[in-house]
C-alpha positions as CSV (number, residue, x, y, z in Angstrom):
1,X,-30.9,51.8,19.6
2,X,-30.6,49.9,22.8
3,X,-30.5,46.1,22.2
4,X,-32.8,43.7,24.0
5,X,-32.4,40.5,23.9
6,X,-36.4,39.9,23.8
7,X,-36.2,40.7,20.3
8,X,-35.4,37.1,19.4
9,X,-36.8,35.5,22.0
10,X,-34.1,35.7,25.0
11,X,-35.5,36.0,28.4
12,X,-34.4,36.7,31.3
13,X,-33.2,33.8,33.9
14,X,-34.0,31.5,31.0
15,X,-31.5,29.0,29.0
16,X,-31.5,28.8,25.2
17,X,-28.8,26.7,23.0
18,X,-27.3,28.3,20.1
19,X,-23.6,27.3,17.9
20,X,-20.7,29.8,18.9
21,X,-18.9,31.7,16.5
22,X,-14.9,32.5,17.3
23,X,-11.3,33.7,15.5
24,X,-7.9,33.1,16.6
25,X,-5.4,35.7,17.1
26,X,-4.2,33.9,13.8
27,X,-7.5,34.3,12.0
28,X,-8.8,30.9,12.2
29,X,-12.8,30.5,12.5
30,X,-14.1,28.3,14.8
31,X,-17.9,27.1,15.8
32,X,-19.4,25.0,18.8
33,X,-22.8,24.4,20.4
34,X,-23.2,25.8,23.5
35,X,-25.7,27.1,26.0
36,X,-27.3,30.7,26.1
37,X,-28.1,32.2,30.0
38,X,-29.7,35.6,29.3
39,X,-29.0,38.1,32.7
40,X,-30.2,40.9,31.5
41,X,-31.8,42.5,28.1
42,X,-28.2,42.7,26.6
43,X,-26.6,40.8,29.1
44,X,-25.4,37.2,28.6
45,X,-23.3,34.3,30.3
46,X,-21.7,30.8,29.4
47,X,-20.1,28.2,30.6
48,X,-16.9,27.3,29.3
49,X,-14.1,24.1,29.8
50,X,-10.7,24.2,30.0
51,X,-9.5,22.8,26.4
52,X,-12.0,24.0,23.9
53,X,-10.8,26.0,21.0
54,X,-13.8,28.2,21.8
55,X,-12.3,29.2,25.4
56,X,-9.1,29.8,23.9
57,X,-10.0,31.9,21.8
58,X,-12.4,34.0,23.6
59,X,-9.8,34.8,25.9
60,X,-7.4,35.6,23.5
61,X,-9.6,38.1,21.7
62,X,-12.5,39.3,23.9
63,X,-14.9,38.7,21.6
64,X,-17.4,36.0,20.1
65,X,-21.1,35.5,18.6
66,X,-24.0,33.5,18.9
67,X,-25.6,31.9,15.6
68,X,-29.0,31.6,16.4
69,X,-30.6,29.0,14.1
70,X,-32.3,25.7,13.9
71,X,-30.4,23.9,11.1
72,X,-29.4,20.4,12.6
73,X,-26.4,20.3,10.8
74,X,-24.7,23.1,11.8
75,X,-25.5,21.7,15.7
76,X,-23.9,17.8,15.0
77,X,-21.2,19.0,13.0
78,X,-19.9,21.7,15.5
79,X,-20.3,18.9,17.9
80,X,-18.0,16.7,16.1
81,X,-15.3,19.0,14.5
82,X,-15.3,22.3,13.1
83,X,-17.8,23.2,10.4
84,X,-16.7,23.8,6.8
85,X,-14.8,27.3,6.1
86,X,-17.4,27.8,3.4
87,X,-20.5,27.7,6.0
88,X,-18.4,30.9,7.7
89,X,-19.7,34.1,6.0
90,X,-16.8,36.1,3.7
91,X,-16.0,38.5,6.6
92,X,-12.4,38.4,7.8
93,X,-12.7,40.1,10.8
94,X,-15.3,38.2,12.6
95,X,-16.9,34.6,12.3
96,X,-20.3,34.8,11.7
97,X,-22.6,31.6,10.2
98,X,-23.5,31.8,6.4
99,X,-26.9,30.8,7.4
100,X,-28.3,32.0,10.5
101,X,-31.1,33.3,11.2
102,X,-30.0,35.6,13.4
103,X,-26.6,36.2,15.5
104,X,-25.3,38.5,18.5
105,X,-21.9,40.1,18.2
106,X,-20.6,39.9,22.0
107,X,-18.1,41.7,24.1
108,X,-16.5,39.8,27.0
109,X,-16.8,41.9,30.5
110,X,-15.3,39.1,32.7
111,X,-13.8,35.7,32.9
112,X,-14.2,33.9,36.1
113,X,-12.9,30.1,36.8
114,X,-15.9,28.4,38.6
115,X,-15.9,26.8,42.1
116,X,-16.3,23.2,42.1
117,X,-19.6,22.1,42.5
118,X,-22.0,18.9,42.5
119,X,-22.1,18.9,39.2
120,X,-21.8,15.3,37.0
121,X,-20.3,17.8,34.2
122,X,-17.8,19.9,36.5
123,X,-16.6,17.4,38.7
124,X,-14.7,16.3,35.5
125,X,-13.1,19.7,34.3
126,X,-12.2,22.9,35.2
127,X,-14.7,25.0,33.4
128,X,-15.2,29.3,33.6
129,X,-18.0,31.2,33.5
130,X,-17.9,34.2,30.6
131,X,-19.8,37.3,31.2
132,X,-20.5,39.4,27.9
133,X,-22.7,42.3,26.9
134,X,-24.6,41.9,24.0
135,X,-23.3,45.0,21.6
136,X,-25.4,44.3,18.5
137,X,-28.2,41.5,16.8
138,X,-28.6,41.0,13.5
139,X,-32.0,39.2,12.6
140,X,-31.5,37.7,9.2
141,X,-35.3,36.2,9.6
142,X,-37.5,38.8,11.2
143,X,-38.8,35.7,13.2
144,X,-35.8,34.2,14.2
145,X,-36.1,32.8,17.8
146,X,-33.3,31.4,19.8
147,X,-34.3,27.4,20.6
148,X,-34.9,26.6,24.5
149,X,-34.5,22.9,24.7
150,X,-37.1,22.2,27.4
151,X,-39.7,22.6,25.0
152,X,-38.4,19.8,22.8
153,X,-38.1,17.9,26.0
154,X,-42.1,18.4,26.8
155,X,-42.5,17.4,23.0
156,X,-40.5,14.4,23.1
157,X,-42.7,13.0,26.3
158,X,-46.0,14.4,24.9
159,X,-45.4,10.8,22.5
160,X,-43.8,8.6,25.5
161,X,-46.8,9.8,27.3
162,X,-49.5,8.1,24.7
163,X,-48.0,5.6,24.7
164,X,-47.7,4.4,28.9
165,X,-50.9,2.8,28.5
166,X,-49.4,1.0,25.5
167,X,-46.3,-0.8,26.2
168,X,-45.1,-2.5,28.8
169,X,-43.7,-2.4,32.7
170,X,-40.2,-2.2,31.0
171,X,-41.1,0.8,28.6
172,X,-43.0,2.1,31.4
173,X,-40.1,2.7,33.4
174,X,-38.1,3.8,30.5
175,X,-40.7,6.4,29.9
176,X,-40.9,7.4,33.7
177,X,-37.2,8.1,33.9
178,X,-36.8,10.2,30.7
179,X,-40.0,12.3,32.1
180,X,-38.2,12.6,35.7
181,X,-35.0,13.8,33.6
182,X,-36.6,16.1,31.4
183,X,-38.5,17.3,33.9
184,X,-35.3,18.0,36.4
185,X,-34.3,20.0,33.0
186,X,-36.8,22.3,32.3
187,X,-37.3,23.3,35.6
188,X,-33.6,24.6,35.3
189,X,-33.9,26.4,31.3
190,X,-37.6,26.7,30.5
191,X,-40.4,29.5,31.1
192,X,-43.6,29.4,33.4
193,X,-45.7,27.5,30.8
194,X,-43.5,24.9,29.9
195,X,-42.6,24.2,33.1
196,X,-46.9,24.0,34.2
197,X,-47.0,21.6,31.2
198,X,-44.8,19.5,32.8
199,X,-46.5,19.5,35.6
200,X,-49.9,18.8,34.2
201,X,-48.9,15.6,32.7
202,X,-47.0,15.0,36.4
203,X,-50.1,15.1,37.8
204,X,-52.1,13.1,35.0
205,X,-49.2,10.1,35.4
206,X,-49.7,10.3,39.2
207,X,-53.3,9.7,38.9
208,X,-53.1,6.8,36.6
209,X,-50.8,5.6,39.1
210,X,-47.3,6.0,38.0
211,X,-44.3,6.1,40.6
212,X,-43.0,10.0,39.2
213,X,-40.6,12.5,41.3
């Protein structure tokens, strides 16, 4: 069966987030959050930096998966630290999460240290770019959907944007510049519609005369 990425809700030239799965050459499980670009119906890229565990150990072994799921936990603890070995599924040749929804077992096809760009995140580290093919996807939940941030980003300004009229010049500006952030965001990760929502309530701010980019 040829695997498409579609089937949990990864698109093509979109960005989606989702927690890392990895092993050592000594057997040691390891899980991070980091960011999903789909380039093709089983192909997929990431961004890496030079000192992660996750790095290291993808290009010790070649391999890694993506937990798709939208437990909060599992997102700030991998942040943090490592998570728990008991929230790692009982298979010892792969690190898989107990609980996700879903999850792609990944096969690296090339490593490829990035040129330095105008970036605020690159300009501090040397960071590669991982090129995989997606070999398999297990769906856990027959709905399971990978999570694009930009459309918690719309979400979270849908409520700054009630309240504009509200609060005050201070707020108002506050508000402003988490729209013009959010909006510089989605435009980079999210789909046609999410990025024309945006835009709506650009237009709507601009005719109640707010100073938006």
């Amino acid at each position: 069966m040829a695997i498409d990425l579609t089937d949990i809700g990864i698109e093509e030239g979109q960005k989606y987030e989702g927690i890392y799965t990895t092993m050592s050459k000594d057997g040691v499980k390891n899980a991070a959050p980091i960011g999903i670009a789909c380039k093709g119906k089983d192909k997929l890229e990431c961004r890496l930096f030079v000192g992660t565990q996750t790095l290291k150990n993808i290009m010790d072994t070649g391999k890694y998966v993506i937990n798709i799921t939208f437990d909060p936990l599992y997102f700030a603890k991998s942040t943090i630290g490592n998570l728990d070995i008991t929230e790692f599924s009982d298979d010892e040749d792969i690190a898989i999460l107990k609980n996700a929804e879903a999850y792609i077992i990944c096969e690296v096809t090339s490593i490829r240290k990035m040129d330095p760009i105008k970036d605020h995140v690159t300009s501090n580290g040397e960071a590669y770019i991982i090129s995989s093919d997606a070999l398999k996807i297990v769906k856990n939940n027959p709905c399971a959907k990978a999570i694009n941030r930009g459309l918690f980003a719309l979400l979270e300004f849908l409520t700054n944007y009630t309240r504009l009229d509200l609060v005050g010049k201070d707020q108002q500006d506050y508000f402003i510049g988490r729209f013009n952030e959010n909006n510089r965001m989605i435009k980079r990760v999210s789909d046609e519609d999410t990025i024309e929502a945006m835009e709506i309530l650009k237009k709507s701010m601009i005719e109640k005369g707010f100073d938006v980019e």
